[in-house]
N, C-alpha and C positions, 0 to 999 in steps of 0.2 A: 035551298040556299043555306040553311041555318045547318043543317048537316054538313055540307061542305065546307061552311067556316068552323064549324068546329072542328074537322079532320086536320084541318091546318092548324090549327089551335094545339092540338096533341101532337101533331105532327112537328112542331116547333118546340115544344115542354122536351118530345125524346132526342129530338139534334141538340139542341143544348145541353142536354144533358147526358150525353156520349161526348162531347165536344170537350167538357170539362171533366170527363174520366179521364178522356185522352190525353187532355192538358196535365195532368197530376201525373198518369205513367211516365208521359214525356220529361217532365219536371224532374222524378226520381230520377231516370237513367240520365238525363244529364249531372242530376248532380254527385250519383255515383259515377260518373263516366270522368268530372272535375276531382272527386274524391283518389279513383285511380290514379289520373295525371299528377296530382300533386306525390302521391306515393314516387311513382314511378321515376320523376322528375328530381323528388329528394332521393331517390334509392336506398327509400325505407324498407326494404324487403321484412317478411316475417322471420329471417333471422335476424335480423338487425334490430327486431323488437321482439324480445324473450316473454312470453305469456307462459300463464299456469298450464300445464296440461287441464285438461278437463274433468280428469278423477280424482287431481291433486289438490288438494290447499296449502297457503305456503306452509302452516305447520308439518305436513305430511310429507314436504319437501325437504324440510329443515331437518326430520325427523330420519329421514332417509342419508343424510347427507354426514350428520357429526360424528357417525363412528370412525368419518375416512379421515378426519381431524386428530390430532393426535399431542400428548404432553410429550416433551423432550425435556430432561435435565442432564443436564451435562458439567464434567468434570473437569479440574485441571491442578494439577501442582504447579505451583509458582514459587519460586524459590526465595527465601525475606532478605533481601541488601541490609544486614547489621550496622550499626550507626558507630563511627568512627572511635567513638567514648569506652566503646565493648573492649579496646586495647587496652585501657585502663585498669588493672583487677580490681580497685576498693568500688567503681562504678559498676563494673560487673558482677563482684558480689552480692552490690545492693540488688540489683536489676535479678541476680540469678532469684531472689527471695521469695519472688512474685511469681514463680514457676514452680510445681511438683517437681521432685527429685532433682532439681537442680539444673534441668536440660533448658536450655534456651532454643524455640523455634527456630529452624534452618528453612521451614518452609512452610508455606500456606494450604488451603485448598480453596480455589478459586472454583462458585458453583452458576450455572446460568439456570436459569427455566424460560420455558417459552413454548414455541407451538412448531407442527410439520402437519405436512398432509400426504397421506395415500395416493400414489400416480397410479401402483400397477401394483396386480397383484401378488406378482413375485417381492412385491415387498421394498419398491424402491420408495424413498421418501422425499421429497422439496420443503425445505426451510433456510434459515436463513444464514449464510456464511459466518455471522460475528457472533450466532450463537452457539455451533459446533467447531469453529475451525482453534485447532492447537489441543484442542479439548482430547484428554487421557481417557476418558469413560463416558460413555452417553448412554442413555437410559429412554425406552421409549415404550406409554403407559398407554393404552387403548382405552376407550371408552369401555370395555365389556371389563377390566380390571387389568387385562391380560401385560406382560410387562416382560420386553427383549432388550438386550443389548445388541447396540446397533454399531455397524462399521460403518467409517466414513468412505465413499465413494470416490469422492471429490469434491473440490472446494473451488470458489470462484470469488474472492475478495472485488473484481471490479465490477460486480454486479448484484455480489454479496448474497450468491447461492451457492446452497450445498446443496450437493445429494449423499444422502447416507440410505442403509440398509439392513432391515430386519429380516429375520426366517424365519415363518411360522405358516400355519394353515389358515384359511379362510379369511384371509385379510380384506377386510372392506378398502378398495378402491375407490376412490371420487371417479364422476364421468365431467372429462373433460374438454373444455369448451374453448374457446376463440377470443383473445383479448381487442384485437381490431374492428370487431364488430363494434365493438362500446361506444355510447352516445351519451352527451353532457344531459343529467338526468335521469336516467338508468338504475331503476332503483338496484342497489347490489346487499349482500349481505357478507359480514364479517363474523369468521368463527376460531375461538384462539382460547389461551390460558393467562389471561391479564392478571398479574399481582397475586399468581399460586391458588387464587379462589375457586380455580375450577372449571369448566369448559364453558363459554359464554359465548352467546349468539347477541350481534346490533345488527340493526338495522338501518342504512341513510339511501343516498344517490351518489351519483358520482357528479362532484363537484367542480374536476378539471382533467384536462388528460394532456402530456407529453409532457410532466413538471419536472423540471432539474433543480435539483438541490445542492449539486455537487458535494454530494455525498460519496460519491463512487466514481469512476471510469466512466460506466455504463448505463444512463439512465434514460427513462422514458416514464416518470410513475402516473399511474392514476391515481386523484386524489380522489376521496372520499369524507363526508360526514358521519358516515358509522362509525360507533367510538372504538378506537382503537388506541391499547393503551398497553403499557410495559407488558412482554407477556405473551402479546399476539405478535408477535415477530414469528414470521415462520409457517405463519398460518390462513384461514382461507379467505381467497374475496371470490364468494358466487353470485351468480344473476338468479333472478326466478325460476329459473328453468333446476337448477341447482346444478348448475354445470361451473367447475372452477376457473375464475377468468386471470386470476390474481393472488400473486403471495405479499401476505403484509409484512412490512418492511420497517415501517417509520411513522413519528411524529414529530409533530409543531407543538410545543406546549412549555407554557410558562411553572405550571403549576407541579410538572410530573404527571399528569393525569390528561385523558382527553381535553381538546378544546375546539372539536370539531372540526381539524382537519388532518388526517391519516393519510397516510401512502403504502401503496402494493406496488410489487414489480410486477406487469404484463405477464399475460401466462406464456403470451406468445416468444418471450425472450426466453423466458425461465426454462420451458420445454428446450429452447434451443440448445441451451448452456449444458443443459441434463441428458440430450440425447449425445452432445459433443463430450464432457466428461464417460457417460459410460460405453460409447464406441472408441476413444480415441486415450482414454486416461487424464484428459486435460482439454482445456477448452481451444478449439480452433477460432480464429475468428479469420472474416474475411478483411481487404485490405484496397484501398483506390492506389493512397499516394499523397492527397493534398493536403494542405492545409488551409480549411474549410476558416470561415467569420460567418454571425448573422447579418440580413442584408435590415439597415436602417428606413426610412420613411427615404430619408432623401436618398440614399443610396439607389434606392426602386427607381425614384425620379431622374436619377445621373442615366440610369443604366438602361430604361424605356422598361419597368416592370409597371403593372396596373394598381400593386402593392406588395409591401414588403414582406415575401417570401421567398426558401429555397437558400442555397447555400452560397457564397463569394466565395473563390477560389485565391487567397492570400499567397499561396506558395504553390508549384507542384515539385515532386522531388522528385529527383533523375533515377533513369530507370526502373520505373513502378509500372502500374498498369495505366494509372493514369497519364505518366509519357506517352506511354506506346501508344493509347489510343488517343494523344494528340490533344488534350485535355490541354488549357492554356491558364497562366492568370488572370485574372478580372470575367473569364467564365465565372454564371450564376450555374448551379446547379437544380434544375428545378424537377426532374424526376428520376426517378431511378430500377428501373423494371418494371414502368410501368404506374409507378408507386408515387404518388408527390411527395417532395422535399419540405420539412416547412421548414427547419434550421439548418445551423451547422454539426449543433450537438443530436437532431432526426438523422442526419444524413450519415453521424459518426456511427449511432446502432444498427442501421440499415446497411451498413459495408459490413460490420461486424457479422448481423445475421446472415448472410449471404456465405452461402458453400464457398468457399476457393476453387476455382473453376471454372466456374458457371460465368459463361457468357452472357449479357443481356444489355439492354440498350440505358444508357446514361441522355438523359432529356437535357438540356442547355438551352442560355441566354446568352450570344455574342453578336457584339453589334448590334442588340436590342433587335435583334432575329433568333426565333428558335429553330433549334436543329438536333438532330438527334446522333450519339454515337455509340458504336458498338465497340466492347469493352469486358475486361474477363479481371473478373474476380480474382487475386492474388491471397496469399496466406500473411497476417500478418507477422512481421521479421520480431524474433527477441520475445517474445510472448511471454510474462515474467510469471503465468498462472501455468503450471505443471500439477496442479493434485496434489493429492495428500504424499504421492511418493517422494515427489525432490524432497521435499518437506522434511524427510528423518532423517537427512544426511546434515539438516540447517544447524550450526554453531548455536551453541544456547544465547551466545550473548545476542545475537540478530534473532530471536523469537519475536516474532510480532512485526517484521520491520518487512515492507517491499519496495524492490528498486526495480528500476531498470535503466538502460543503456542512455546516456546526458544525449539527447538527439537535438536533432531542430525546434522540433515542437517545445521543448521543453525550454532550447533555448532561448526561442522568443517569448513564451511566457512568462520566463524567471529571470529574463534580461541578464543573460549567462553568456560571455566572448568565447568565441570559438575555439580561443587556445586553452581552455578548460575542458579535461578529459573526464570520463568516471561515472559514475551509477549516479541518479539523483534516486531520495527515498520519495516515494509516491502514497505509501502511507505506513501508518504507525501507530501502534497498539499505547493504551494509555497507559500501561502498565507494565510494559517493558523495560529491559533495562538501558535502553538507546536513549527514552525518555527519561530515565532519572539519571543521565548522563547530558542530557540536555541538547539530544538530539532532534529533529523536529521534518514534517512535511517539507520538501522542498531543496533540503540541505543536498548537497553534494560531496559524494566519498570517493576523494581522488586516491586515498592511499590507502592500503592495511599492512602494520606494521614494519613500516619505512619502505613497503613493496606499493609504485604506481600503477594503477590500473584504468585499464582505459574504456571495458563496457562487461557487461555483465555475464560476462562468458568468465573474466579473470578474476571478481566477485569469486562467481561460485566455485573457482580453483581454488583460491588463497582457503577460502572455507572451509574448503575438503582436507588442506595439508596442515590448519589449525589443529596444535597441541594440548593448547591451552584453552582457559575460559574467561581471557584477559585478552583485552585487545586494543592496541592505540590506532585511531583514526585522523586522517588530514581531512580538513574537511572545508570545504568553501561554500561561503555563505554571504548575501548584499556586499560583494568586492573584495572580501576578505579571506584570510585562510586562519585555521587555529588546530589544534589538537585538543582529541577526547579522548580518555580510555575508559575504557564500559568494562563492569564486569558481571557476570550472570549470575 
């Protein structure tokens, strides 16, 4: 009997003790089985989260990565507006005194520095529009010392990319990566030439993503806390992986210097812009028709939204692609190939990237029913970015100045009456002579020299048959009209 209870005895120590093996495997593959689900569920894929290779560290990554980073300095003659007094001779005299041989400067030399980065091997380069564009000389310095002059490609002010281009051998390319992937937190790295001292690598996250500044036409930036500071304009934001996700563009700062918040433009725009300038000579963009508003908290609640996302449809304009395919007012637009909508300023880069062409399904909110419509991508009308070529046929006195045709859109946001015809300027250089004529964003040019124009096709005629470098403008402004005359 005492054998027998003891068989049971050990017979009971080894079930339990298989029982809670079991229990522990069990345990693991559930809570890797939860671990999946949650992945899968957030559509965290392992691209979406950038790790070291495994033979890498990030310095071995970093170290791989900043030959493709690059100095640009760039040149420009600006010509010196003389101070009225210079008619004077005993004031000219004195003034000539202050000069060698007696010449008085007619002209300056305007210099930028800053940063680009290597796309491809053939030598094309991404940086930034306001540091190349107008620019007479540009100078582009490698890390190995090596040092080209560079053509400009193309220029794209509303997004504020250039591509320019070197020729040379063995040009180190960056391996390029996906800006859509990026996730709040993501740690990135920034690599540039801040304040002439030299190639400089920071390191932060990324602190926000889709931020408009209304800095440009075209925005979508990711911010960042990696410092970034006069200098790195032009230059790289990588992930881990050191793949480039982002061109830096900008900052927030009181001081001049970082203060922890930095902006890149998407790589995934930047490429766009760069394939469209060097296939096309100018950037294409694609075009709906409406005119898009953000949807407010209550708006969501007017409209039957869960929350306020995706785009209001304030206008649509006749004959677009948006009529045809039936597109209405007070439509929400809430995806777009597929793609969710979160504003109206998402919704404006999301038309822009899009081929002209390209068919694909526009998501909607009407009657607080969704519905889907298919819909073809149009070319947007009047496109005021042509590259570097229109560009040398431009009057010296409109250097620095962009317009385009007084439309709707313009109209309701500058609360402009219909019976006003003419270019509105959309932007303008601080040092032009539009500006020290006291021209400004916004203004509208109904006339050049006592000749009406009514959009920007008769703009760039009056231009071309310009004799002079004197010019009087009519110009309408908050209900009013006046005259300017600029001279270069």
């Amino acid at each position: 009997m005492k054998e027998n209870g003891s068989s049971k005895k050990w017979f009971l120590i080894i079930s339990a003790a298989l029982l809670i093996s079991l229990g522990i495997a069990l345990q693991g593959g559930i809570i890797s089985s939860f671990r999946g689900s949650d992945c899968e569920a957030e559509g965290l894929s392992a691209k979406a989260r950038p790790v070291l290779a495994e033979d890498e560290s990030l310095p071995d990554i970093i170290e791989r990565v900043v030959p493709s980073v690059v100095n640009i300095s760039s040149k420009r003659v600006v010509k010196t507006k003389l101070s009225p007094y210079m008619s004077d001779p005993l004031f000219r005299q004195f003034f000539e005194r202050f000069f060698r041989g007696g010449n008085i400067p007619s002209e300056r030399v305007q210099k930028s520095l800053g940063s680009g980065v290597i796309v491809d091997s053939e030598g094309y380069i991404l940086t930034s529009n306001h540091l190349v564009n107008e620019a007479d000389e540009i100078e582009v310095i490698l890390t190995d010392k090596r040092e080209f002059d560079a053509e400009i490609i193309g220029t794209d002010p509303e997004s504020d990319i250039a591509v320019i281009k070197i020729e040379g051998d063995n040009l180190p390319a960056i391996k390029v990566g996906k800006s859509d992937d990026l996730r709040l937190g993501q740690t990135v790295i920034a690599i540039g030439y801040p304040f002439g001292v030299g190639q400089t690598v920071t390191k932060g996250i990324i602190s926000a993503l889709g931020r408009s500044l209304k800095l440009v036409d075209y925005e979508d930036f990711i911010q960042t806390d990696a410092a970034i500071n006069p200098g790195n304009s032009g230059g790289a934001l990588i992930n881990t992986s050191g793949e480039l996700v982002g061109i830096n563009t900008a900052i927030v700062t009181r001081s001049g210097g970082s203060q922890g918040i930095g902006f890149a433009i998407p790589l995934d725009l930047a490429t766009s812009v760069m394939e469209s300038i060097i296939e096309n000579g100018y950037v294409v963009r694609g075009y709906i028709g409406v005119y898009p508003q953000d949807v407010t908290p209550e708006m969501a609640r007017v409209f039957g939204l869960e929350r306020a996302r995706g785009a209001l449809i304030a206008q649509v304009e006749k004959d677009t692609p948006a009529d045809r395919a039936g597109l209405e007012r007070g439509d929400i637009i809430i995806s777009l190939g597929g793609k969710k909508v979160k504003d109206s300023n998402h919704l404006h880069s999301m038309a822009a990237e899009t081929v002209p062409g390209t068919e694909l399904k526009i998501g909607i909110l009407r009657d607080k029913k969704k519905k889907e419509i298919d819909i073809e991508i149009g070319e947007r009308p009047d496109a005021d970015t042509r590259g570097r070529g229109e560009e040398k046929g431009e009057s010296p006195v409109f250097i620095g100045v962009r317009v385009k045709t007084l439309d709707d859109y313009y109209r309701r946001s500058l609360d402009i009456p219909d019976e006003i015809k003419g270019v509105v300027i959309i932007g303008i250089d601080p040092d032009s002579p539009a500006v020290e004529a006291g021209l400004k964003k916004g203004d509208v040019i109904v006339e050049i020299n006592r000749q009406e124009i009514e959009n920007r096709s008769d703009f760039m005629d009056l231009l071309e048959k310009m004799e002079k470098d004197t010019v009087v403008l009519a110009i309408y402004r908050d209900g009013h009209y006046f005259y300017v005359e600029i001279e270069s």
